[in-house]
C-alpha positions in Angstrom: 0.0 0.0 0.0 1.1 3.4 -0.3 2.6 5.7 2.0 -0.3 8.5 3.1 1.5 12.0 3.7 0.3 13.7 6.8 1.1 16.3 8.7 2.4 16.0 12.3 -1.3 17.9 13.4 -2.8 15.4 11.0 -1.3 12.2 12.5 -2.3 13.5 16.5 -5.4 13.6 15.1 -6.1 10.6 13.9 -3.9 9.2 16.8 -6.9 11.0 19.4 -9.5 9.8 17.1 -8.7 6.0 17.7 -8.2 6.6 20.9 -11.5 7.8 21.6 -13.0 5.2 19.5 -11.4 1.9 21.1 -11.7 3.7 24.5 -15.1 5.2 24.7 -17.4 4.2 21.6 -16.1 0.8 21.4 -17.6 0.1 25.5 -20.5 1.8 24.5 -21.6 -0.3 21.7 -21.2 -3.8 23.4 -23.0 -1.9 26.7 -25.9 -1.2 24.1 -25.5 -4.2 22.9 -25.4 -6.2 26.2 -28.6 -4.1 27.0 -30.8 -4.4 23.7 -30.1 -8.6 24.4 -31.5 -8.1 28.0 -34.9 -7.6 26.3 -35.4 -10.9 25.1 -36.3 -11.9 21.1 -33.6 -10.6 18.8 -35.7 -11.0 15.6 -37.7 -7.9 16.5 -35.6 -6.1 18.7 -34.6 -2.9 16.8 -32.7 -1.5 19.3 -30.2 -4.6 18.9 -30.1 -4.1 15.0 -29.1 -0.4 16.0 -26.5 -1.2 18.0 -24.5 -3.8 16.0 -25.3 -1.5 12.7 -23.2 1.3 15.3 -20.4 -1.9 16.3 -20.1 -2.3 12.4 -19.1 1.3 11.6 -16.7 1.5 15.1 -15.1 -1.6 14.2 -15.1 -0.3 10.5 -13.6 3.0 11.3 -11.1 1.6 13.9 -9.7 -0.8 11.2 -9.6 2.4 8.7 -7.8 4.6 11.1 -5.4 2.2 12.0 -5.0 1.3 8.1 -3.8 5.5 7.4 -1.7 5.4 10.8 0.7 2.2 9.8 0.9 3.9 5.9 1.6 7.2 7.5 4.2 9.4 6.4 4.5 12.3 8.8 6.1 15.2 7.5 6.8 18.2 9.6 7.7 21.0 6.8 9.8 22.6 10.1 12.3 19.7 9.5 12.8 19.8 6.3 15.7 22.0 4.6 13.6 23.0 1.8 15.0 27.7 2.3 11.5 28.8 1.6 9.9 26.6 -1.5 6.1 25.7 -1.3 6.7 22.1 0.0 3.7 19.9 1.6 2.6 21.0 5.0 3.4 24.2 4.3 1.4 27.7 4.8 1.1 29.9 1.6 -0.2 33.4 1.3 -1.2 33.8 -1.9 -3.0 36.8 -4.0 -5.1 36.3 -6.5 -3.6 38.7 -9.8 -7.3 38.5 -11.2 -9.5 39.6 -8.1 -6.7 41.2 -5.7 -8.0 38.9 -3.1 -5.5 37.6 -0.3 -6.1 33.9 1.0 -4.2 31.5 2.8 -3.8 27.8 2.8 -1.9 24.8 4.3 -1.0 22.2 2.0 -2.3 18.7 3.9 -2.9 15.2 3.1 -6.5 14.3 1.1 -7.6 13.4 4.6 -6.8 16.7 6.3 -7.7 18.8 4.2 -10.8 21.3 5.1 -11.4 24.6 2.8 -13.3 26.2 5.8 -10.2 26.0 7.8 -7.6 26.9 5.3 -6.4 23.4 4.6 -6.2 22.4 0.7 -5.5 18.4 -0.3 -2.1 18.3 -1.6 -3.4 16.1 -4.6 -5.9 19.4 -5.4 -4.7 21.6 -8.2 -3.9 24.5 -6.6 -1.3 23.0 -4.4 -0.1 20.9 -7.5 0.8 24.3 -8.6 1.9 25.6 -5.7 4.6 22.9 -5.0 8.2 24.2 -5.7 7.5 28.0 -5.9 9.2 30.3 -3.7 7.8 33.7 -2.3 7.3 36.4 -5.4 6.9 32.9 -7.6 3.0 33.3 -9.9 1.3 29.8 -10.1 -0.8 29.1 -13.1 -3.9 27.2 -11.9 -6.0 25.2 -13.8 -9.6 25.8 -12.1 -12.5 24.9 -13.7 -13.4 28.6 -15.0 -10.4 28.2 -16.6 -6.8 29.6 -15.6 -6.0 31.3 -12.4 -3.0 32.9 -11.8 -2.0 33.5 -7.9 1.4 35.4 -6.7 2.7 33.4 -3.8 3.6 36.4 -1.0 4.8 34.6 1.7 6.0 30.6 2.3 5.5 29.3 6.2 6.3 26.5 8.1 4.5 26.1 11.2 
């Protein structure tokens, strides 16, 4: 399988996510299971059906996180000797040549990523583009409406 990039706030993530679910939804589901048994005839006993419908997607989920956690590649941008490229994990500040509009993003792993809070997927075409270019660099984008052209201001690492 192939090595999943995340970032080192990606990876705790996850890493709190399976904790929560082995520790606190995984008990909860056999309890409710335990408990829907306790009322007798499984055949029509709906709360039963619930509650190994919920153990199905737990167990499912568990197996998935672990699955992205052993094919992790954590990469903290901080480590890497990359003097100021667009590299993933990084934090761009880019303006838009079109609209004069300033954004930000952090180039994350497909998982991570989250428009709303600034996070782009490194496999999406804007960080495609990004990827190599220094601060003052323009990236041509290829959006849908056709091309974009964004000046890369600043290059983070945090």
């Amino acid at each position: 399988m192939n090595k999943v990039p995340l970032t080192v706030i990606g990876a705790e993530k996850l890493r709190a996510e399976l904790h929560q679910l082995k520790t606190v939804d995984r008990p909860n589901v056999i309890a409710a299971i335990a408990e829907a048994r306790s009322h007798g005839d499984l055949s029509e006993n709906a709360e039963y059906d619930a509650a190994k419908e919920r153990q199905s997607f737990v167990e499912g989920r568990i197996a998935e996180v672990e699955g992205k956690l052993a094919n992790a590649q954590i990469i903290d941008p901080k480590l890497l000797d990359v003097d100021g490229r667009c590299v993933f994990g990084a934090t761009v500040e880019l303006e838009d040549l079109e609209s004069g509009e300033t954004v930000t993003y952090q180039i994350v792993g497909d998982d991570e990523a989250d428009i709303k809070e600034g996070k782009i997927s490194i496999s999406s075409p804007i960080a495609r583009a990004l990827i190599g270019k220094y601060a003052g660099d323009v990236a041509e984008v290829q959006a849908p409406g056709g091309i974009r052209e964004y000046e890369v201001l600043d290059v983070k690492y945090i």
